[in-house]
Every structure is written in structure tokens, then in C-alpha cells.
VEXGU-730483 format. One line per field, with one value per residue (C-alpha): x, y, z; residue in three letters. Coordinates in pm, 1 decimal, padded with zeros to 6 digits. Example, Ala and Ser with C-alpha at 12.3 -4.5 7.8 and 13.67 -1.06 7.14 Angstrom:
! residues 2
east: [01230.0:01367.0]
north: [-00450.0:-00106.0]
up: [00780.0:00714.0]
res: [ALA:SER]
! end
This chain:
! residues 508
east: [09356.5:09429.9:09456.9:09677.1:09889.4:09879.4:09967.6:10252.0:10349.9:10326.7:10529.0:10808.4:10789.7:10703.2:11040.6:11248.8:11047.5:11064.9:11419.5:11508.2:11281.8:11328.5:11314.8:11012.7:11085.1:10844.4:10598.5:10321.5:10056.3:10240.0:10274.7:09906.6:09793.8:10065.5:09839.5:09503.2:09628.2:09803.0:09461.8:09256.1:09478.9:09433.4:09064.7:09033.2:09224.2:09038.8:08625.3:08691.0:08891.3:08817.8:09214.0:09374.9:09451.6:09812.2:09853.4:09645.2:09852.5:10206.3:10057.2:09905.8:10261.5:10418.6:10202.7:10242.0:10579.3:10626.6:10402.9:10560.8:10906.8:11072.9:11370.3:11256.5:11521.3:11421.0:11003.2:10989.4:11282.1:10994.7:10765.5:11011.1:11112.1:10783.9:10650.8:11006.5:10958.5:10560.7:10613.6:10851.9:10654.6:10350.9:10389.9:10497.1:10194.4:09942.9:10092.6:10083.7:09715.8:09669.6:09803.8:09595.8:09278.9:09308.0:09343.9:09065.7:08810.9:08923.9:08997.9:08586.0:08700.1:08513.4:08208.8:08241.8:08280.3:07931.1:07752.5:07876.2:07701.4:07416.9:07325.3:07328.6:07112.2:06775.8:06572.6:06500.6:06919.9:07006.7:07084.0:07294.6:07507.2:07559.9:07731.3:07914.7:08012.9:08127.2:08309.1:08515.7:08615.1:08588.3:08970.3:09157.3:08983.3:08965.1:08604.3:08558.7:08648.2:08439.1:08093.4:08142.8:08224.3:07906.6:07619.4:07511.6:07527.8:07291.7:07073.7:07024.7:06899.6:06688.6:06527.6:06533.9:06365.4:06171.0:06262.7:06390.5:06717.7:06853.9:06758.9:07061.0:07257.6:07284.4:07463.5:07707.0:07813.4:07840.2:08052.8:08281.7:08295.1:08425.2:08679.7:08759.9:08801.5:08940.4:09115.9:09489.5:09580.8:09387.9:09552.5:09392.0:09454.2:09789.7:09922.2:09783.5:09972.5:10272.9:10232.8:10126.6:10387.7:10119.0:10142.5:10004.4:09890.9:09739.5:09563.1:09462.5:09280.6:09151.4:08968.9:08821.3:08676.5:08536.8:08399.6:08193.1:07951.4:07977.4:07891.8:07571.8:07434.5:07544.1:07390.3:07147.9:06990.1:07003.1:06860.8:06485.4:06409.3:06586.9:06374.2:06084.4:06213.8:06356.7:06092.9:06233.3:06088.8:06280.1:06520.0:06396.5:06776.9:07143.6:07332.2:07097.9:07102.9:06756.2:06823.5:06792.3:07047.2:07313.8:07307.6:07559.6:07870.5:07626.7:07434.2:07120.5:07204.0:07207.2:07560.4:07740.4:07987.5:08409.0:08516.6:08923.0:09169.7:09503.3:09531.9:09329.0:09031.5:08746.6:08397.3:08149.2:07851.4:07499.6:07731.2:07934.7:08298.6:08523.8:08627.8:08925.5:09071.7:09458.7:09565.2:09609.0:09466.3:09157.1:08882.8:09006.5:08807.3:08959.2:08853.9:08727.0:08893.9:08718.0:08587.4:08784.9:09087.8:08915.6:08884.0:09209.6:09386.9:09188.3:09230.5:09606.7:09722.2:09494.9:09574.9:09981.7:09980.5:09750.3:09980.0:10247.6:10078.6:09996.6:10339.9:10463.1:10204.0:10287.9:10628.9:10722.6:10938.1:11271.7:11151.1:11170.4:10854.5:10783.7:11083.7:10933.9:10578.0:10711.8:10919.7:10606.7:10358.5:10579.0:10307.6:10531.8:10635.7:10295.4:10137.6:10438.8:10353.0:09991.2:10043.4:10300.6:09995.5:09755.3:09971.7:09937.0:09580.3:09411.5:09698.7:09845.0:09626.5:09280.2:09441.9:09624.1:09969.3:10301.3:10263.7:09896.5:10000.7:10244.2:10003.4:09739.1:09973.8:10132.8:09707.5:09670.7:09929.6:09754.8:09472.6:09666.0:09866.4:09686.4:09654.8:09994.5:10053.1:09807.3:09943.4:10316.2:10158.7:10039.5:10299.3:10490.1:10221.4:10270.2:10618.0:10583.9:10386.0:10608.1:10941.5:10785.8:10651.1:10284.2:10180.5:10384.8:10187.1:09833.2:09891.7:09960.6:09646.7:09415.8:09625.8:09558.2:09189.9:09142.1:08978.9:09045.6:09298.3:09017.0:08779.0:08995.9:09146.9:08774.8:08683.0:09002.9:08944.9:08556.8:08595.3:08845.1:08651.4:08300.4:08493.0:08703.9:08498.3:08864.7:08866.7:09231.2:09264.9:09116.0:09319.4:09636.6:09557.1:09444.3:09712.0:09976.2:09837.0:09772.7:10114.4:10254.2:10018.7:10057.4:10450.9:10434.6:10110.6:10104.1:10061.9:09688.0:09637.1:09833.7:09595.6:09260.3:09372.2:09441.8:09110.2:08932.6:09087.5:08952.8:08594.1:08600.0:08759.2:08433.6:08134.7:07892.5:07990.9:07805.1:07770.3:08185.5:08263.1:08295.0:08140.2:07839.7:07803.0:07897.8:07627.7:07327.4:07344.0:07433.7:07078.0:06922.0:06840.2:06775.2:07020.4:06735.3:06752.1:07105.9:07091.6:06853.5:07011.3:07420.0:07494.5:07304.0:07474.3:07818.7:07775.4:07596.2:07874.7:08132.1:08002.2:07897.6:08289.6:08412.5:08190.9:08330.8:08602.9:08582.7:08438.3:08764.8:08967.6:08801.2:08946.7:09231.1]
north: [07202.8:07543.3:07465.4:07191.5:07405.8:07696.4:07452.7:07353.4:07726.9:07838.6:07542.6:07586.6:07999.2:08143.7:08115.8:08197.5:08487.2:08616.6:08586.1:08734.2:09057.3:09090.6:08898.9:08938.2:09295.4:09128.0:08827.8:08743.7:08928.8:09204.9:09233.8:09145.5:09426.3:09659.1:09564.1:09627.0:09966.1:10049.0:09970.3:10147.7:10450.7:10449.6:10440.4:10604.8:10909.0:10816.5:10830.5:11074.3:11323.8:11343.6:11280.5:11219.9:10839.5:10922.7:11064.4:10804.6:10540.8:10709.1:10761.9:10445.2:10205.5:10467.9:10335.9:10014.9:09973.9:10156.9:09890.2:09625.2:09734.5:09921.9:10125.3:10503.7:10618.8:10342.9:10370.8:10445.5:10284.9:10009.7:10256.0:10455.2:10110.1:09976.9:10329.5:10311.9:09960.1:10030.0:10346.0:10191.9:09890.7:10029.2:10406.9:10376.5:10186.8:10436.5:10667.1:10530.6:10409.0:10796.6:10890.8:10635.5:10760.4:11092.2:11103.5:10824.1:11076.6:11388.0:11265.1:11191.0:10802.5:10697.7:10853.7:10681.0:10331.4:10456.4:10598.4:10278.8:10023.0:10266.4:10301.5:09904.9:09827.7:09741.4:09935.3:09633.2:09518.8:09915.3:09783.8:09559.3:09765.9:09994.4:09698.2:09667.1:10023.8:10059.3:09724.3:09839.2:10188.4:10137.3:09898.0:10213.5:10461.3:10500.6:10436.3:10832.5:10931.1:10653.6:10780.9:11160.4:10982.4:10743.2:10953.8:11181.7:10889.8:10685.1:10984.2:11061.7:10672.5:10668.6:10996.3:10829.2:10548.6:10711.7:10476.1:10461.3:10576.1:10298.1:10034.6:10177.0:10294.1:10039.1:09789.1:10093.0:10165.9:09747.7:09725.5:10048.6:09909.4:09589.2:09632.9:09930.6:09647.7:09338.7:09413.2:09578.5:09850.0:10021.2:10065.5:09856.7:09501.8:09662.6:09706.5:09369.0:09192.1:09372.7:09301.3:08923.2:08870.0:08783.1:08738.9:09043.9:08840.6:08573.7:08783.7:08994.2:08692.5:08562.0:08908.3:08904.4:08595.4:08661.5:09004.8:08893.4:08661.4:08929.8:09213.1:09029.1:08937.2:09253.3:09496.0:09399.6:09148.6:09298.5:09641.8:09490.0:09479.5:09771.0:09985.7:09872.5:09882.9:10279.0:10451.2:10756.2:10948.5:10954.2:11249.6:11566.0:11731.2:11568.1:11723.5:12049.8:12070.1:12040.4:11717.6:11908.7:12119.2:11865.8:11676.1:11440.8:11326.5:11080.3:11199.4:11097.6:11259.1:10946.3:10972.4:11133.0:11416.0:11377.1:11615.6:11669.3:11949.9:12097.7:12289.3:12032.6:11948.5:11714.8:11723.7:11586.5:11778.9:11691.5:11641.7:11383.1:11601.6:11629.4:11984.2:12081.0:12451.1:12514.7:12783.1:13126.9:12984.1:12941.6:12649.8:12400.1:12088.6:11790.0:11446.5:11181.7:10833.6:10572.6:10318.2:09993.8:10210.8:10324.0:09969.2:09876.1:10130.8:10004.3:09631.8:09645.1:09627.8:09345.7:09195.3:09170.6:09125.9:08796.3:08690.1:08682.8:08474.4:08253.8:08182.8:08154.3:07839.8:07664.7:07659.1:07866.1:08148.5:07981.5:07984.9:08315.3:08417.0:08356.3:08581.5:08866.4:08799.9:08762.6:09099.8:09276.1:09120.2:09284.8:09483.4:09870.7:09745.2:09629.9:10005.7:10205.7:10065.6:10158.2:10471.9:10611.2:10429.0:10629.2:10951.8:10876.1:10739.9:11041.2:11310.4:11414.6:11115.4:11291.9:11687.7:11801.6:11962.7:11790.0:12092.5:12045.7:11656.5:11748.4:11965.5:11701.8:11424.1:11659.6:11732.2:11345.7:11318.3:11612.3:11376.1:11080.9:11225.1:11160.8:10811.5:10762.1:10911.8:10675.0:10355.5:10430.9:10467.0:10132.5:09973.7:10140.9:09979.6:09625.8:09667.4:09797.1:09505.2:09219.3:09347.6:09353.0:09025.1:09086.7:08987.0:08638.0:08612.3:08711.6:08447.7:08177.6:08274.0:08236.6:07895.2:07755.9:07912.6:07713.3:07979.4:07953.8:08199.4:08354.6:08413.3:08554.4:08776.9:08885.2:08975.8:09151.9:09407.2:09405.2:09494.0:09766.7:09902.3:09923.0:10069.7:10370.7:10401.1:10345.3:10027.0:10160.4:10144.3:09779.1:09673.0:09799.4:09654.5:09331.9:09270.1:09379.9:09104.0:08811.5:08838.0:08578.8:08315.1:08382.3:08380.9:07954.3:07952.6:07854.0:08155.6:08052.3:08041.8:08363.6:08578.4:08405.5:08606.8:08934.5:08862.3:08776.1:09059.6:09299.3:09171.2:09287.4:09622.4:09693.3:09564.8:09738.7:10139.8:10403.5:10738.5:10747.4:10656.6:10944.5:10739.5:10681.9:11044.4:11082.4:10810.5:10992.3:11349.1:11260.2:11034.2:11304.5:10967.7:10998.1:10867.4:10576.7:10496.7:10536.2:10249.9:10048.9:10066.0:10180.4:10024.5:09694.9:09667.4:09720.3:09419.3:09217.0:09317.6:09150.7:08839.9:08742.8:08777.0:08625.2:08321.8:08324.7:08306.8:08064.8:07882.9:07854.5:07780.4:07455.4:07349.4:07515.4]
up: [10946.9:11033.9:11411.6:11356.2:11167.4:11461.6:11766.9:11533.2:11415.5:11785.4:11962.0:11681.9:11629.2:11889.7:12112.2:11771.2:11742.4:12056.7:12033.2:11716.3:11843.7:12258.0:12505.1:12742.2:12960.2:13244.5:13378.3:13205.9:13416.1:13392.7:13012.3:12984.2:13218.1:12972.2:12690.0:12815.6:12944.2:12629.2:12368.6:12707.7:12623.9:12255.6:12239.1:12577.3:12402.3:12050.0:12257.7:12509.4:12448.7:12081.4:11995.3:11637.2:11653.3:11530.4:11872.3:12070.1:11880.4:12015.4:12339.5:12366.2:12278.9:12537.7:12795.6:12683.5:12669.8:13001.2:13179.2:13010.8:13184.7:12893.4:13024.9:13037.2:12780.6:12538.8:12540.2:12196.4:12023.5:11923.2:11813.4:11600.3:11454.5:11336.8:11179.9:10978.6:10844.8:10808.4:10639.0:10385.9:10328.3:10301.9:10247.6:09885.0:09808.8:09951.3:09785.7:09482.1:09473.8:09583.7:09282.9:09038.0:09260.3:09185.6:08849.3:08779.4:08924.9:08813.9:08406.1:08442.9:08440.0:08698.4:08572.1:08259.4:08422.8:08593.6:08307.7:08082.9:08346.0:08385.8:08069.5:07992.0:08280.2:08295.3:08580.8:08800.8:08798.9:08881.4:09239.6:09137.4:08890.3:09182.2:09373.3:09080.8:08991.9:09390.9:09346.0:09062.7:09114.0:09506.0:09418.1:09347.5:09565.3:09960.8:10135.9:10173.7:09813.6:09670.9:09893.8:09792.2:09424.2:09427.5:09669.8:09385.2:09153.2:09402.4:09425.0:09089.6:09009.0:09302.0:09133.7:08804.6:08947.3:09148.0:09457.0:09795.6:09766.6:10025.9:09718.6:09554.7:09829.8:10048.8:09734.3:09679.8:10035.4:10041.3:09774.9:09881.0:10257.0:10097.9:09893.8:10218.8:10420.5:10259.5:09942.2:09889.4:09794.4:10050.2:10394.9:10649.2:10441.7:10337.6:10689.0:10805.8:10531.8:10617.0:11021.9:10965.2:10667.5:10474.7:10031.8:09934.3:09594.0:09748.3:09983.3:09685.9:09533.0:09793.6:09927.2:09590.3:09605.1:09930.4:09851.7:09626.6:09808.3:10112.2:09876.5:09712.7:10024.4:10211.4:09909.9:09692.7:09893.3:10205.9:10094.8:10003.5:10320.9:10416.4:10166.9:10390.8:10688.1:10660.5:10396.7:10247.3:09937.5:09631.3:09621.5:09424.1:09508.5:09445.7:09750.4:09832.2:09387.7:09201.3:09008.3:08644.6:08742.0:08908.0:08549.0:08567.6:08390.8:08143.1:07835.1:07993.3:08298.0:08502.3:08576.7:08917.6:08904.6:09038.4:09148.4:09266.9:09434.5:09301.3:08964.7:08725.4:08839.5:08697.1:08666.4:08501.4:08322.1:08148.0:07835.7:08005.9:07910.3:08120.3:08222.8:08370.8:08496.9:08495.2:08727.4:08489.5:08175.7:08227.0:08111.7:07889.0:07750.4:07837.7:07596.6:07861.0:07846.0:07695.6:07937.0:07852.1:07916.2:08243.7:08370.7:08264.1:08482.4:08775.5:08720.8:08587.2:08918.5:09002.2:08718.9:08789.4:09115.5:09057.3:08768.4:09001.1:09275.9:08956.7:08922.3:09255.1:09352.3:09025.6:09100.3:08784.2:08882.1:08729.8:08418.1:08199.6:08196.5:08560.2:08667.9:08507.8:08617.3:08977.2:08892.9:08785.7:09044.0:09309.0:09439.2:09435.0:09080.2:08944.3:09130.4:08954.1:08613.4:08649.6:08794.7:08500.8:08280.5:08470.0:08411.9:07976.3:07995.5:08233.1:08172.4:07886.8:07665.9:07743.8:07697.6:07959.1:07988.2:08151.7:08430.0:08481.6:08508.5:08761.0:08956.7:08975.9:09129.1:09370.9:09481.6:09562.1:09865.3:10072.7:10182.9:10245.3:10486.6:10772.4:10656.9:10597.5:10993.4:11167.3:10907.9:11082.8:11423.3:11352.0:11260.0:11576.3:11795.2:11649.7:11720.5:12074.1:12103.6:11936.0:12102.2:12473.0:12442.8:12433.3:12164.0:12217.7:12587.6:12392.1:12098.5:12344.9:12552.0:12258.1:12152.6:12485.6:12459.1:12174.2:11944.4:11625.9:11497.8:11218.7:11526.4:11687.6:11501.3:11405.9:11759.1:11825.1:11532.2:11600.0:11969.6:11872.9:11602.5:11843.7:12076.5:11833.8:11531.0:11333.0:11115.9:11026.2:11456.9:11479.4:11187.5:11324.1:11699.8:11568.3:11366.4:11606.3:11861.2:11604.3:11447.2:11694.9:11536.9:11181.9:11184.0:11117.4:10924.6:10542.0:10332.1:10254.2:10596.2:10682.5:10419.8:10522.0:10891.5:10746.5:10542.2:10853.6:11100.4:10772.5:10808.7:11194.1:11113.7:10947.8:11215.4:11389.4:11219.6:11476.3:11659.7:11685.9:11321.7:11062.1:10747.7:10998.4:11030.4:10673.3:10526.5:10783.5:10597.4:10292.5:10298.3:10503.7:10782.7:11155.7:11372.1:11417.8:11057.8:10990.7:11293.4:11072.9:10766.7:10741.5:11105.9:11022.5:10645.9:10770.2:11058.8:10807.0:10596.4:10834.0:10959.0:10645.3:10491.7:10841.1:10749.3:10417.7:10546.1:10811.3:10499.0:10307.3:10577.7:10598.0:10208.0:10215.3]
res: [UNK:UNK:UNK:UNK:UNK:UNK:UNK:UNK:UNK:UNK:UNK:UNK:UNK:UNK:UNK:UNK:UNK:UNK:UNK:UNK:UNK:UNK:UNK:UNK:UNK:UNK:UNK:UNK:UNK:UNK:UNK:UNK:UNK:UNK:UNK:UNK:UNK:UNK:UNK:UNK:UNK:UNK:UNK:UNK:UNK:UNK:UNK:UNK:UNK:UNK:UNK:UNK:UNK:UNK:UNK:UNK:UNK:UNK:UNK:UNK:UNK:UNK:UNK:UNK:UNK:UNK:UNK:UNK:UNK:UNK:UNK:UNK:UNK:UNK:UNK:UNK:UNK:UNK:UNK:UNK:UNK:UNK:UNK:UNK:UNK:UNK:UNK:UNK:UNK:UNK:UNK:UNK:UNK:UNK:UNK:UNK:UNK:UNK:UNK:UNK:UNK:UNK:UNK:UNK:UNK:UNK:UNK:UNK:UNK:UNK:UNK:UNK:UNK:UNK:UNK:UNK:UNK:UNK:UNK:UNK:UNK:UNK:UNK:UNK:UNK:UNK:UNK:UNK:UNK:UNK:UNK:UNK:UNK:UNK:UNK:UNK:UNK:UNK:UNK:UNK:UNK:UNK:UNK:UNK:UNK:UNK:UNK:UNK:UNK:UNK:UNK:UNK:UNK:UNK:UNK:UNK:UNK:UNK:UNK:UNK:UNK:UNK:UNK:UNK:UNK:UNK:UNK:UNK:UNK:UNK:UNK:UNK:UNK:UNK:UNK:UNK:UNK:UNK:UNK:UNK:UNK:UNK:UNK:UNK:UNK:UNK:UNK:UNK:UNK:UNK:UNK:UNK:UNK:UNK:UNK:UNK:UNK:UNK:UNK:UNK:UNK:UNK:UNK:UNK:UNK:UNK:UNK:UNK:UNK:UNK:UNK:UNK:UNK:UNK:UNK:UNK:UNK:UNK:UNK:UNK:UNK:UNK:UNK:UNK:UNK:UNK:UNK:UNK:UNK:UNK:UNK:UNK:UNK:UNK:UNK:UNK:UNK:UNK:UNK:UNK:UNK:UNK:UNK:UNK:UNK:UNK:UNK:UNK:UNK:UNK:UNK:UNK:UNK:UNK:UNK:UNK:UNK:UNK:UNK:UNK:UNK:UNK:UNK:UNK:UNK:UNK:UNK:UNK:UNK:UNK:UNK:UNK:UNK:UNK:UNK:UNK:UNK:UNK:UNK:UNK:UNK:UNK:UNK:UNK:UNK:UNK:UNK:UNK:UNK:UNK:UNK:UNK:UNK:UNK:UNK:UNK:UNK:UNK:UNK:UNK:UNK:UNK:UNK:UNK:UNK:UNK:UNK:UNK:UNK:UNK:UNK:UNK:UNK:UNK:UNK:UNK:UNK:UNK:UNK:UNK:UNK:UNK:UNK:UNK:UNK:UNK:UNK:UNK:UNK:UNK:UNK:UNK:UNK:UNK:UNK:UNK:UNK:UNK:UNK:UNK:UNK:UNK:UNK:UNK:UNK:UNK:UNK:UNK:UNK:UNK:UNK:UNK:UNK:UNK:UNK:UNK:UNK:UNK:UNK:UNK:UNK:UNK:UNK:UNK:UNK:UNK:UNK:UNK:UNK:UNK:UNK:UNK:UNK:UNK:UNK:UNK:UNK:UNK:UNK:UNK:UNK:UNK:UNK:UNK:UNK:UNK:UNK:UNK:UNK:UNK:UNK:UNK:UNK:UNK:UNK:UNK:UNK:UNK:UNK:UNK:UNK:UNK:UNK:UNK:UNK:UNK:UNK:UNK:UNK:UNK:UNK:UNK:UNK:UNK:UNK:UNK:UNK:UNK:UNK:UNK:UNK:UNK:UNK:UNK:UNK:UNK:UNK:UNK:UNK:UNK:UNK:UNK:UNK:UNK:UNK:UNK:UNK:UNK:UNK:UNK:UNK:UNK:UNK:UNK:UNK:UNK:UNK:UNK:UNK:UNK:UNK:UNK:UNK:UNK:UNK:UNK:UNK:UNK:UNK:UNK:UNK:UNK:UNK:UNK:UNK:UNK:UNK:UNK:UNK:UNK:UNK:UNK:UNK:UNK:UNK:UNK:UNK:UNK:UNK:UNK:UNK:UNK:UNK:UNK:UNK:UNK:UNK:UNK:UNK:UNK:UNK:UNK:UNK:UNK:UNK:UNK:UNK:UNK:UNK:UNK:UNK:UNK:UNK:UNK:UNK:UNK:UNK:UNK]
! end
């Protein structure tokens, strides 16, 4: 079904499209030699010479459009272009999931969505509430935040247990790497939607429903054999900390500690309150938010955004309700809302002042930054691509190939991502080339390829990925067992949601 649809989409599209952006600056060989040069500069730049793929990215649609026969004067009008729109589109919505990230961890409710599951589970299940605890709080949070979040959390319950600490690990850093990869609002999936015009609802739904099979198989399943293929002694220390001493943000101390920046910052203690420190007054004890209210602020979002795509495929947004369901769905509207939620529920609801409110919001954009930088480079790239007429010549290659337009997009973003270590990068390349093809595609068909370019974006993490790095200390592994067990999840990890995938683009 969906190649029918993409022969059609690309014999009716592809000209229009082409048109309404540029027309093609040079032959075909040409622009396909501009394209292997440009992604050769970008992770050229990215491997070798260590360089911040903001830079590699501007360098990289430089080249590009230079090769491709861009005038001189006008190398970087594209670029400029596409980090504008992508900035805009997408920028807000960082931002804003920033801001509901920050003050989930530092209010202590994150730990209390941990220590609630925690304490209701049963030993044996423990693995599987930790693919459930890095499932929920890992929709809100970037992949980075959620590991320094979960890791003492993991290593406290492997004490506890008195297990390998990759039977709990490996379903956390699943469920994290996950929702990382396919689900909105986090950036890769966010600037894929907005480069293949994708419905951010729909894709929303349908990342859910395939990180959950992916996660399960990926995590709890997958670390058994894991645990005997990697044997490491339970940990006696959380982090360098005698485990006594790092307590945790639980009563019975089973619980991990969040910790933030800026004036108010959270952490949790053996008493599970949560403390916070407001510059010139000193300590102050902060009441910690319950945790239906926790999981409301995480899933409210989720929840709206849904609602909306609800509406839209029943044909109801005419009616009252549906316009303001499709008003609130709007994914800056329904991220607003829970943010100024967010600002009662873990500000000024659980203690803290309007300033120290302030303070704490204004500490949540430092880190995305960089994000935000290499997001806009991305979107510059895709539009280097689209107005030189690459990624029309690419799209009709693979058409003619006859690979299907999941695969393909797969292999794109896993190629990229093997060879820079940046799922962001292989997102943002990946989608760039495959926007040709999605441009006529039915918006099922559209989300199941941002869904499927996501699942590459994660495959085969090694020696030039950070979280790689990142995963090996924080477990105290060899580089030979971070191999065996972090390297292997994440690729299990993505061909298991690419078949998924595949998997619902047969029904739908």
C-alpha cells in the first residue's frame, strides 16, 4: 500500500515541489556528488576533527550547496531559511518541554513517580517497573537528563536486590532511548515531523504504540541474557557514594535523587522531601507533589495532543467541541497549558516563591541551547538540500530502487548515526533527504517515516557517541562490555521498532 501510494506521491509531487522551492542549480550527477560531499563534510568535521555539529552542519550545506552550483553570494540563503522556519516550528516546543523537564526533577516529581512504582513492585517485576519509570518520565525529559535522573535509581535496586545491575539498567536505558528516539516532544521526532510535514498527533500515537513492543523486547527481555552475558557485582556505591549514605528521595531509600541548576534546586533525601536553596535565604523545605499530579503534568500534553488527532480522523472539528480540542491539541498550545500547569503544580503549589519560580525556568534554557543550535542547523541542511534539488534527485533514486520508503529512511539515519555518533545528526540528514517522498504520502504513512527514520537515529551507539561513553562509567563497564550490553540494546532497540514499524505499514 505504501509503495503504491509513493510512485503516486512522487509522479504527482515531486515536479510541484521542486518548483515551488528551486529549480535544480545542476545535472543529476552533479547534485548527487554535492550531497555525498556535503554529509562527507558533516561527519568528516563531526569524527575527525572533533567539531560541534552546529558547525559541521553550516559547513557541511556550504559545501553542499557550492557543489550543487549555488551562486557564491547566495550559499547560505537556504541555510539561513530552514534554521528560521525550524527554529520557529520547533524552537518553541523545546523550549517548552525544557521548561516542564526542569521543574519535574527539581520539585522531587520524578522521584515520586519512581518511589510510587518502586514501592508497589514485587522484587522479581523490578525490571520491568524500571522500563516503566524510564517510559514515563523519559516523555518530558531529554535522553541525558533522564540517565543522570534514573542511574542512581538503577543502582540503588540492583543493591537492594542484590543483582547485576544491567537487570535493571538495561529496561531503563531502553525505555529512555525510546521515547529519545520516537516520541515528540523531544527534538529528533520533532524536527522530522516538521521536515516531512508530518501530524505531530498522529505521530505522537503512533510512536507510543510502537514503543511499547520495542521497549519490552529491547529491556526487560533482552537484559536476561545480558546479565549473563556481562557479570558485574551488585553495586556497594551509588555514583562513588556508600549506598547508606546516597539514601534516596523514597522512605525506604529505594528511590534516586534529581538534582537541577539555577537558584531552586531539588533533591531528594532518605526522607523523600524535597529540598530546595534560594539564593540569600538560605534552605527552605519545599512539600513534594503528590504523584497523580506528577503523572498528570507529564501525560497532559500527551493527553491533548491525542485528543486532537481524535478529532481530526473522525471528522469532528466543525462541531464545538472539536474546535477547541483541535485548538488545544495544537502541539505549542497543548505544551503552554502544561507548562503554566507545571509552574502551579511544582512552583508556587509545593512552596516556592514567584522569584524562585522565575529563577528556575530561566535555569532550563541554558542546556538546551546547544540543542536548539544543531535543531536550526538541521533544518538549514534540509533546506540546502530541498532548494538545490537533492533531495528531489535522491527520492527518485530510491523510488526507482524500489526500497521501500520506511527502509529507507531507516538506513539513511542508521548509516549517519554509525558514522557521527549524533542521532539528532542522522535525524536531521535523514529527514532532509526523505522529504521528497513524504510530501504526497497520507498522514499515516507520513508519521510511520518519521517513526521509522527515529528507530535508525538510535542503532548501533559506540566509541563516538557521548551516551556510550556516558552509560560505560556510570556502570563502571569495559569498553568490551559496554559493546555487549549498551551497543547491542540500542541496535536491538532499533530494528525491533523499524519492524514494528514496517509492521503497521502493512494495515494501515
Amino acid at each position: 500500500m505504501l509503495d503504491t501510494t509513493l510512485h503516486t506521491a512522487l509522479s504527482t509531487t515531486l515536479p510541484v515541489a521542486a518548483a515551488a522551492d528551486a529549480e535544480p542549480t545542476a545535472s543529476t550527477s552533479q547534485l548527487v556528488l554535492a550531497a555525498v560531499i556535503g554529509i562527507a563534510v558533516i561527519v568528516g568535521l563531526i569524527v575527525w576533527l572533533k567539531m560541534h555539529p552546529f558547525l559541521a552542519l553550516v559547513l557541511g550545506s556550504g559545501a553542499l550547496a557550492l557543489v550543487a552550483g549555488t551562486g557564491l553570494t547566495d550559499t547560505f540563503t537556504s541555510f539561513t531559511a530552514g534554521l528560521g522556519t525550524t527554529v520557529a516550528g520547533v524552537g518553541v516546543l523545546i523550549a517548552l518541554g525544557a521548561i516542564i523537564g526542569k521543574l519535574l526533577i527539581d520539585s522531587g516529581g520524578a522521584d515520586q513517580i519512581v518511589d510510587t512504582i518502586l514501592d508497589r513492585t514485587p522484587a522479581k517485576r523490578l525490571p520491568w517497573a524500571m522500563a516503566l519509570i524510564a517510559f514515563v518520565v523519559g516523555i518530558p525529559l531529554f535522553f541525558e537528563v533522564g540517565v543522570v535522573l534514573l542511574i542512581p535509581v538503577v543502582m540503588i535496586v540492583a543493591r537492594r536486590m542484590r543483582a547485576n545491575p544491567i537487570l535493571v539498567g538495561i529496561p531503563a536505558l531502553a525505555g529512555l532511548s525510546a521515547l529519545h528516539g520516537l516520541v515528540p516532544p523531544h527534538p529528533g521526532p520533532l524536527l522530522a515531523i516538521d521536515a516531512l510535514g508530518a501530524n505531530l498527533g498522529l505521530t505522537l500515537g503512533l510512536g507510543l504504540l510502537v514503543a511499547v513492543p520495542t521497549v519490552i523486547i529491547s529491556g526487560p527481555l533482552l537484559a536476561i541474557p545480558l546479565t549473563r552475558w556481562v557479570r558485574l557485582d551488585p553495586p556497594t556505591t551509588v555514583l562513588g557514594v556508600p549506598d547508606d549514605a546516597a539514601g534516596g528521595p523514597g522512605s525506604n531509600g529505594t528511590g534516586g535523587s534529581g538534582s537541577g541548576s539555577g537558584s531552586g534546586s531539588g533533591k531528594g533525601d532518605a526522607t523523600g522531601t524535597a529540598t530546595a536553596t534560594a539564593t540569600g535565604t538560605g534552605a527552605k523545605t519545599l512539600r513534594k507533589p503528590s504523584f497523580g499530579i506528577s503523572v498528570l503534568v507529564v501525560l497532559l500534553p500527551v493527553i491533548l495532543m491525542l485528543a486532537r488527532s481524535v478529532v481530526e480522523v473522525a471528522g469532528a472539528t466543525e462541531t464545538g467541541y472539536g474546535t477547541i480540542l483541535e485548538f488545544l491539541g495544537e502541539p505549542l498550545v497543548a505544551l503552554l497549558i502544561t507548562s503554566l500547569f507545571a509552574l502551579v503544580a511544582f512552583g508556587t503549589g509545593v512552596g516556592r516563591t514567584l522569584q524562585q519560580v522565575g529563577d528556575l525556568v530561566g535555569s532550563s534554557f541554558a542546556p538546551i541551547a546547544g540543542i536548539l543550535l544543531i535543531v536550526g542547523a538541521g533544518g538549514g541542511f534540509k533546506q540546502t538540500l530541498v532548494d538545490s534539488g537533492v533531495g528531489d534527485v535522491i527520492a527518485s533514486g530510491i523510488a526507482e530502487a524500489g526500497i521501500t520508503p520506511l527502509l529507507a529512511g531507516w538506513l539513511v539515519a542508521a548509516l549517519i548515526r554509525i558514522a557521527t555518533g549524533s542521532a539528532t545528526v542522522a535525524t536531521i540528514t535523514a529527514a532532509g533527504i526523505m522529504a521528497p517522498l513524504a510530501a504526497g504520502l497520507e498522514p499515516t504513512q507520513a508519521a510511520l517515516l518519521v517513526l521509522a527514520i527515529g528507530a535508525g537515529s538510535v542503532f548501533l551507539s559506540h566509541v563516538n557517541d557521548a551516551g556510550f561513553w556516558l552509560v560505560k562509567e556510570y556502570f563502571g563497564m569495559t569498553v568490551g562490555q559496554t559493546f555487549k550490553t549498551w551497543s547491542l540494546m540500542e541496535s536491538v532497540l532499533s530494528v525491533v521498532a523499524l519492524a514494528v514499524v514496517l509492521l503497521l505499514g502493512v494495515f494501515v
